[in-house]
C-alpha positions as CSV (number, residue, x, y, z in Angstrom):
1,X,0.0,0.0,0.0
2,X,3.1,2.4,0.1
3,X,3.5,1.9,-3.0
4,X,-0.3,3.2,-3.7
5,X,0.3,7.2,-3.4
6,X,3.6,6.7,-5.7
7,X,1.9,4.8,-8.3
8,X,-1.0,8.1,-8.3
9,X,1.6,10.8,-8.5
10,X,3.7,9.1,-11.3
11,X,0.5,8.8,-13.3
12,X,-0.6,12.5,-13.1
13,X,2.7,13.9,-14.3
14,X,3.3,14.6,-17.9
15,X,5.2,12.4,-20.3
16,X,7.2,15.1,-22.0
17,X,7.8,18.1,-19.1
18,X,10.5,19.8,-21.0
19,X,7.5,20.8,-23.8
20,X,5.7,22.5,-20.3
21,X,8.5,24.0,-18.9
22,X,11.3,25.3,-21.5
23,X,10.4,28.5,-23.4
24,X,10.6,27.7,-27.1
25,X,14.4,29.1,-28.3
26,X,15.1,30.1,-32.1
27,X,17.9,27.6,-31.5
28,X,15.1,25.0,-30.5
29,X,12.7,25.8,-33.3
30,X,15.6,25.4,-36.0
31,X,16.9,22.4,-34.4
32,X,13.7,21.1,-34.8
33,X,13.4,22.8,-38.8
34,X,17.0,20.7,-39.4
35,X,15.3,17.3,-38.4
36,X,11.9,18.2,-40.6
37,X,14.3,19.5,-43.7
38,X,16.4,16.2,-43.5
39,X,13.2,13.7,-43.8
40,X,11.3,15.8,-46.2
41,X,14.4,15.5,-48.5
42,X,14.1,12.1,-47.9
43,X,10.7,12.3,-49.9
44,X,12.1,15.0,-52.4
45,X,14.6,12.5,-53.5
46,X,11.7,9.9,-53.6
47,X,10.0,12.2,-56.0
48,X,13.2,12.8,-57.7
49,X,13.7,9.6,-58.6
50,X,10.3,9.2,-59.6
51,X,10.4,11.9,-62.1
52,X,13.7,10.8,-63.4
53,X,12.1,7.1,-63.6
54,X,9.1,8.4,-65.8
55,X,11.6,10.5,-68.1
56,X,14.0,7.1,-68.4
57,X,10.5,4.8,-69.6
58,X,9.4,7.5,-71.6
59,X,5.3,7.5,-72.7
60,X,2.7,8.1,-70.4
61,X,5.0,7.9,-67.1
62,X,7.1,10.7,-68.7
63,X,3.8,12.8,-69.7
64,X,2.6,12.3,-66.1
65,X,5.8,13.1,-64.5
66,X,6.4,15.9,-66.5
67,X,2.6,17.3,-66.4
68,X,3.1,17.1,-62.2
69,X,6.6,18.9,-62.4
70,X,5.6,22.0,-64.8
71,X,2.3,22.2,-62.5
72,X,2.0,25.2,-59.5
73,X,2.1,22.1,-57.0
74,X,5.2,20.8,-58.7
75,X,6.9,24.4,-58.7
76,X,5.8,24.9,-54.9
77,X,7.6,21.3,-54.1
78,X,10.9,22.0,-56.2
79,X,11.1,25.5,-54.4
80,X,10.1,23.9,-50.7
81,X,13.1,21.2,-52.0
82,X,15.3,23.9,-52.7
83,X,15.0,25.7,-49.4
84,X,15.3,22.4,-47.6
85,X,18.2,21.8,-48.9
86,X,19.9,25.1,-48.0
87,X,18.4,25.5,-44.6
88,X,19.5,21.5,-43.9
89,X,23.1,22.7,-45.2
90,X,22.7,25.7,-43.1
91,X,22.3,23.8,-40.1
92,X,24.8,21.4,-40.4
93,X,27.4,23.7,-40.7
94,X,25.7,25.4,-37.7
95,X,26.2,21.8,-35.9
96,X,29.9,21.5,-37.0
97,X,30.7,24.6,-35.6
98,X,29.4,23.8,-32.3
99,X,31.2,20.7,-32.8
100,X,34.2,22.1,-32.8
101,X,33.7,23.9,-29.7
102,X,32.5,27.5,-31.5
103,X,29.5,29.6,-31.3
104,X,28.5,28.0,-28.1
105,X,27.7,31.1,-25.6
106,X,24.0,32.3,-25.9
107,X,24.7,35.4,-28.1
108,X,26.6,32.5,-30.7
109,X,23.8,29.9,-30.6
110,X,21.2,32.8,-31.5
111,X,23.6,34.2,-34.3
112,X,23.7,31.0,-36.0
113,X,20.2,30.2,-35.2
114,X,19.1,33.2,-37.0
115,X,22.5,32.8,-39.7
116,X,20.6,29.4,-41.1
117,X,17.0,30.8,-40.4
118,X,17.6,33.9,-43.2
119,X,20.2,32.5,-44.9
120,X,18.3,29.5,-46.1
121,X,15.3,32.1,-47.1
122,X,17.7,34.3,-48.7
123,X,20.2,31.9,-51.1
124,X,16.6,30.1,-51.6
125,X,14.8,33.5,-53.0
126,X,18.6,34.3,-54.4
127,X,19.0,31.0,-56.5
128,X,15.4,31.2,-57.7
129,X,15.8,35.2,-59.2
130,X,18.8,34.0,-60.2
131,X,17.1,31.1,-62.5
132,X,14.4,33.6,-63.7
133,X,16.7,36.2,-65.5
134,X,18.6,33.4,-66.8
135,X,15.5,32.4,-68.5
């Protein structure tokens, strides 16, 4: 029966208290961007390969394929692709910095938060202007 009031207690705490008692960081929220960016390139290569598959057999595969890439949904996913790949880049220099013993202090952890945060908009919106007055 000791056991009784420790059994109650346990079961009325919350499984995850850091999400109830951190205040959400830049640094947290792009750690957490880093980890999203790396499995949706997962599926952007999926799609990738997809696309290069329908090109390879040719016929309707390559109509379809093509007819989803040149699409607005097929533009949105190439430019969502694009900025995950610079803001995943971003990040993992940001992670090989601190693994290297730099950028650690508060004031360093925001900078580089905020360094892959506008960076990866910026070479994103940068490479895309780029690519329309190229033509």
């Amino acid at each position: 029966m000791a056991n009784a009031g420790t059994d109650e207690r346990a079961a009325k705490r919350p499984l995850s208290p850091h999400l109830t008692i951190f205040k959400p960081w830049l640094t947290m929220a792009m750690s957490m961007a880093h980890r999203i960016t790396g499995a949706g390139l997962y599926i952007g290569m999926a799609l990738m390969a997809l696309f290069l598959l329908g090109s390879g057999v040719g016929g309707w595969l390559h109509a379809l394929t093509g007819w989803l890439a040149s699409g607005f949904i097929g533009g949105m996913i190439v430019f969502l692709i694009t900025w995950a790949i610079f803001h995943h880049m971003l990040g993992g220099i940001r992670h090989a910095l601190w693994d290297r013993g730099l950028y650690m202090d508060a004031q360093g952890r925001e900078l580089l938060a905020q360094a892959s945060l506008y960076g990866g908009v910026g070479l994103t919106v940068l490479l895309w202007v780029l690519k329309s007055l190229a033509g």
